[in-house]
Structure formats: structure tokens, C-alpha cells
C-alpha positions as CSV (number, residue, x, y, z in Angstrom):
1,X,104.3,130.1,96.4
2,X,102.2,132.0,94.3
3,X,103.3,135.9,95.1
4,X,100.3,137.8,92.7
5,X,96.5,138.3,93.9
6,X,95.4,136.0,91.0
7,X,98.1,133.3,89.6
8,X,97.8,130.1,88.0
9,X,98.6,126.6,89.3
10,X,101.7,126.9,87.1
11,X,103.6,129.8,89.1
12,X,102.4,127.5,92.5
13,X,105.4,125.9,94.2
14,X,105.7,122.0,93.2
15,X,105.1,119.4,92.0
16,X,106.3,117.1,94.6
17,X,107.6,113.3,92.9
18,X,105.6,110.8,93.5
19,X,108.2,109.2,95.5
20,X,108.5,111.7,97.9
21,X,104.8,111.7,98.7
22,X,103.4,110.9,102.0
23,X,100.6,108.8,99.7
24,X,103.6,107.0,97.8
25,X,103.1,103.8,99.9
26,X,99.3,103.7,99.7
27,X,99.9,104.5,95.6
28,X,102.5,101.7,95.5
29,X,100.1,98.8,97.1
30,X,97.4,99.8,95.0
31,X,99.2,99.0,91.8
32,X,100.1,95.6,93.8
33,X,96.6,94.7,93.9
34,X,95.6,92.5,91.0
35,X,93.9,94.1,88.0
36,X,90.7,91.7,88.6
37,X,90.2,93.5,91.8
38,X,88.6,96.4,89.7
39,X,89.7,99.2,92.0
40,X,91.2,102.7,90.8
41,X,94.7,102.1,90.2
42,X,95.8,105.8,90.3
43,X,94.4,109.1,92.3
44,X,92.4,112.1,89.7
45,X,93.9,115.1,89.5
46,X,92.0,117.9,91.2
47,X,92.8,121.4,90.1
48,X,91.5,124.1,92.9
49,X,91.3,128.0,92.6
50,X,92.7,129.9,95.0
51,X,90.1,130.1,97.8
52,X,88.0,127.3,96.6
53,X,86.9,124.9,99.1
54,X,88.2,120.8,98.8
55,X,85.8,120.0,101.8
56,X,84.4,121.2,104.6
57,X,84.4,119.5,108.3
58,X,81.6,117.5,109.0
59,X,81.0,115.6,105.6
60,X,81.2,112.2,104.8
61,X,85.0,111.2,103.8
62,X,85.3,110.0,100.4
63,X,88.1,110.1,99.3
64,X,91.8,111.1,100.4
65,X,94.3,113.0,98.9
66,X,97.3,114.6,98.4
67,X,98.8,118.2,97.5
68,X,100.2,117.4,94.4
69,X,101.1,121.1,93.8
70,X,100.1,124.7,95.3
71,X,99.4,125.0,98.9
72,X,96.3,124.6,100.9
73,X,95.2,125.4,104.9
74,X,93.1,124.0,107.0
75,X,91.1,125.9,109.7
76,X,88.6,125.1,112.4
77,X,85.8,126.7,113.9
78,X,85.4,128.8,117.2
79,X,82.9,128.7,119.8
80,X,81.9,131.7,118.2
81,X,81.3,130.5,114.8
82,X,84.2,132.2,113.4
83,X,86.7,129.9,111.2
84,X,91.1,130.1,111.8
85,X,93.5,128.8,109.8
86,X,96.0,126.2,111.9
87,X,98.3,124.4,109.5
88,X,99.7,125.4,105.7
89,X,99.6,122.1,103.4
90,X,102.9,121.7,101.2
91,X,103.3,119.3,98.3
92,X,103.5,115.8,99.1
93,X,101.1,116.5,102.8
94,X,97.9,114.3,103.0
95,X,94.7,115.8,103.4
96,X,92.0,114.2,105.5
97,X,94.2,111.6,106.8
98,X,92.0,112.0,109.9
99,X,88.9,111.3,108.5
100,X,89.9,107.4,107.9
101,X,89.2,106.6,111.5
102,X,86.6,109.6,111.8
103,X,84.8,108.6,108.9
104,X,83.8,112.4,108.1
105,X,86.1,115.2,108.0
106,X,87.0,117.6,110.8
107,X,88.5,121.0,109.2
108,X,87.7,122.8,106.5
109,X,90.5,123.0,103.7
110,X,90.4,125.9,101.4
111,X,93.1,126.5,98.4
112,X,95.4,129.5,99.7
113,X,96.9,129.5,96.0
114,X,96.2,127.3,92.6
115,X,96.7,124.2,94.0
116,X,96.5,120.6,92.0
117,X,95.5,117.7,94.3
118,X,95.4,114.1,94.4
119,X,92.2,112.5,95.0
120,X,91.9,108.9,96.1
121,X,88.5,107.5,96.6
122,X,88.7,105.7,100.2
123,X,85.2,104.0,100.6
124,X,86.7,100.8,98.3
125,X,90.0,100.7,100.0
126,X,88.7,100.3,103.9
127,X,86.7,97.2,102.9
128,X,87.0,94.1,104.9
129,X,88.5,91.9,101.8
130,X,91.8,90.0,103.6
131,X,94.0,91.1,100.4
132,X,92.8,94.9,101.2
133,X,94.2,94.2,105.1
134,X,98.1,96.0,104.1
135,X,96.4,98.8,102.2
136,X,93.9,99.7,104.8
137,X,96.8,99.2,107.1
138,X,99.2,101.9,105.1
139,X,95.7,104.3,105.0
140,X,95.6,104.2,108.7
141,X,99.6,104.7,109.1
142,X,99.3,108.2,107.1
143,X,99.6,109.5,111.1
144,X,97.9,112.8,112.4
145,X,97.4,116.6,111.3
146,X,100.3,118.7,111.7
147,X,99.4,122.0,112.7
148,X,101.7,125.2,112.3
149,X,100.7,127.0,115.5
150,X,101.5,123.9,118.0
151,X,104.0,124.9,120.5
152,X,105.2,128.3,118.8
153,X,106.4,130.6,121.5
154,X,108.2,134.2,121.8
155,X,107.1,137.7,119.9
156,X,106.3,138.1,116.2
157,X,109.9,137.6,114.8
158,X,110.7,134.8,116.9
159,X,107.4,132.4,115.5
160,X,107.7,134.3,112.3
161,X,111.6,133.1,111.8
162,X,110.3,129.5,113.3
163,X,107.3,129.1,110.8
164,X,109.3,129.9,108.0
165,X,112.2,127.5,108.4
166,X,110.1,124.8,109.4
167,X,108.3,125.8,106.2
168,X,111.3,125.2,104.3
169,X,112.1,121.8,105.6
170,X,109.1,120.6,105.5
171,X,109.3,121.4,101.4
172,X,113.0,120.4,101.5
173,X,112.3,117.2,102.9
174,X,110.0,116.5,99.3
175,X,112.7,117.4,97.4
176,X,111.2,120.6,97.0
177,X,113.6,124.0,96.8
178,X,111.8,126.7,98.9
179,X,112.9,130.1,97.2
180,X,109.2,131.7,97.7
181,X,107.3,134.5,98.0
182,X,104.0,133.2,100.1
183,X,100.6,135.7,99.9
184,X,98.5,135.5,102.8
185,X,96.2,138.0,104.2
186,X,97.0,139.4,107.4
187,X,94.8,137.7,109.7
188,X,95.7,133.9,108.1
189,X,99.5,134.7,109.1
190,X,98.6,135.7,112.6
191,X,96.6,132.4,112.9
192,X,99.2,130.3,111.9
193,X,101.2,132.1,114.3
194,X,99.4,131.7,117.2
195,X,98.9,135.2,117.6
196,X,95.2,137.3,117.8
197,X,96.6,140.2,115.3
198,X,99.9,141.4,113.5
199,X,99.5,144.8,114.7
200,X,102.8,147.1,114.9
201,X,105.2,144.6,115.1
202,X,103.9,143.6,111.2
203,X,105.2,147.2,110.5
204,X,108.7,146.7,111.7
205,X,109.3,143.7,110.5
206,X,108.3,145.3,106.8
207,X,110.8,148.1,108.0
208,X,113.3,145.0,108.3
209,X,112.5,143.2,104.9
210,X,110.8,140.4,106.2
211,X,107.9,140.9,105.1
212,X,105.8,143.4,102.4
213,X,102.0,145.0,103.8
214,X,99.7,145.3,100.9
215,X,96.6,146.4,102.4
216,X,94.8,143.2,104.1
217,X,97.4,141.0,102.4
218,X,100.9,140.1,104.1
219,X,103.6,138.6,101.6
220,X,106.6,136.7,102.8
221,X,109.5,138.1,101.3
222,X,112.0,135.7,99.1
223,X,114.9,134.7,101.6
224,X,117.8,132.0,100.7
């Protein structure tokens, strides 16, 4: 997952099949819809920079999509005004699935590497039309926001070890082999961690090859 500072969306981990896509079902009764209905038959490819913003919480939802290949976080925003990352997006994850009953979005999501996503427009799709009732159905069954920092418990090693293997399966379970190296900086680990810094116990672990310091930047070592 993109170990240099810079990278292209080629050296990002992915693609994900199409099949193995959380939108897959959603694509699938789309192109059941007859051709007379006018309606976009297959999502635009969106390429994203590495720290360039898909949306931000509070706009209107447009459209939905998909991680076709890279990854991508979301975060939220603190009393305080300051914005924390709470869930990595692998190939084949939805974005804004919570915005079809919200109607606007509620994170931000920002590219952590070159990502390529799958944009669907939703506005068409959520009409009242009785052939559009399965499809709006399948939209709404695209189920809630996982977030990475849920229920992790222990010290550094023990969420670390956790985050990473669920990591893994998660990209696994798309068909996806995880040999990675994944560049974060220091503070989006912690987040996603649960924890308020890295501090010292982000020095031993370096000491024990889990991971590699470079300066405000925290790189997950390749493990098998």
C-alpha cells in the first residue's frame, strides 16, 4: 500500500474484481434495468492524489462509490474542531454508504495513497419509480461504516498486531493478497488505534521490526 512519500495509483494495493465488490449487487441490478430507463449503466472512474479530498461531511450526497484501488480514511471532527482518522478504506469498501439515509455525508474522506474510485451517481437511483424499488433496496442494504478503532483494547503491540490482521482479512476476503508496506504519519496510526500518541512504545516496536519512524511518518513493515 503505497510505501514512498509520493507514488502513483499503480504501486497502490488493488484493484479489487468487480465481483468481489461490496457495490457488485447494486452494479449487477443496474445493468438489469432496461436500456430505455436512461440511467448510467456503469460507475466513472475517479483517480485521487494522495491527500486529496473525495468529500467532506456535511455536503449533499451525490453519488456513491467504491475503492476501486488505493486506500482511503475517513475521519470526524472533535468538539474542538480538530479532525481524526477512524477507519482505513480497502478495495472493494463503499464510501458514503451512510449518506443514503442521511441524505448528506457525515466524515470527511481523504486519499491516504493514489487511490482510483468508483463513483455512482445516487440522486436517480433513490427515485420512487416501482422498477427502481430492488435497486434502492440493495443501496440501502450496503449496511454501516466500519471503523478501525471500535473495540480495540490492550497496549500498542496488542491493537497494532489486531489492526493489522484484521487489515489483512478484510483485503483477503476481496481476493486481495496483503503483502504491504502502509505509510501513515504518526498521528493517523495512533487514531486508528484508539490511542492519543505513539510515543515510546513506537520506538520499541521499530527496535522489534514492526514498524520503521521516518520523521512524522510511521511505515508498516512487509510481514507474511
Amino acid at each position: 500500500m503505497g510505501g514512498s512519500h509520493d507514488g502513483s495509483v499503480d504501486d497502490a494495493v488493488g484493484p479489487v474484481a468487480c465481483r468481489a465488490c461490496d457495490l457488485f449487487e447494486v452494479c449487477a441490478l443496474i445493468n438489469a434495468l432496461p436500456i430505455a430507463s436512461g440511467l448510467q449503466r456503469c460507475p466513472t472512474l475517479r483517480p485521487l492524489a494522495r491527500g486529496e479530498v473525495l468529500y467532506r461531511a456535511g455536503t449533499p450526497a451525490r453519488h456513491v462509490y467504491a475503492v476501486r484501488k488505493g486506500t482511503v480514511k475517513s475521519t470526524a471532527t472533535r468538539a474542538s474542531g480538530r479532525s481524526y482518522a477512524i477507519t482505513l478504506h480497502v478495495p472493494g469498501e463503499v464510501l458514503g454508504r451512510e449518506s443514503v439515509v442521511r441524505g448528506c455525508h457525515a466524515h470527511d474522506v481523504i486519499a491516504v495513497t493514489p487511490a482510483m474510485i468508483c463513483e455512482l451517481p445516487l440522486e436517480p437511483y433513490l427515485q420512487s419509480h416501482q422498477e427502481l424499488g430492488p435497486l434502492r433496496a440493495g443501496i440501502e442494504r450496503l449496511g454501516p461504516l466500519h471503523t478501525d478503532s471500535a473495540g480495540m483494547k490492550g497496549g500498542m503491540r496488542e491493537r497494532l498486531d489486531a489492526f493489522v490482521a484484521e487489515l489483512k482479512a478484510r483485503l483477503r476476503s476481496r481476493g486481495i493478497e496483503p503483502d504491504f508496506a502502509l505509510d501513515l504519519r504518526k498521528r493517523e496510526l495512533a487514531e486508528l488505534l484508539g490511542l492519543r500518541a505513539l510515543g515510546r512504545a513506537g520506538q520499541r516496536m521499530q527496535r522489534a521490526g514492526s514498524i520503521r519512524l521516518q520523521g512524522h511518518r510511521v511505515i508498516l513493515q512487509k510481514t507474511p
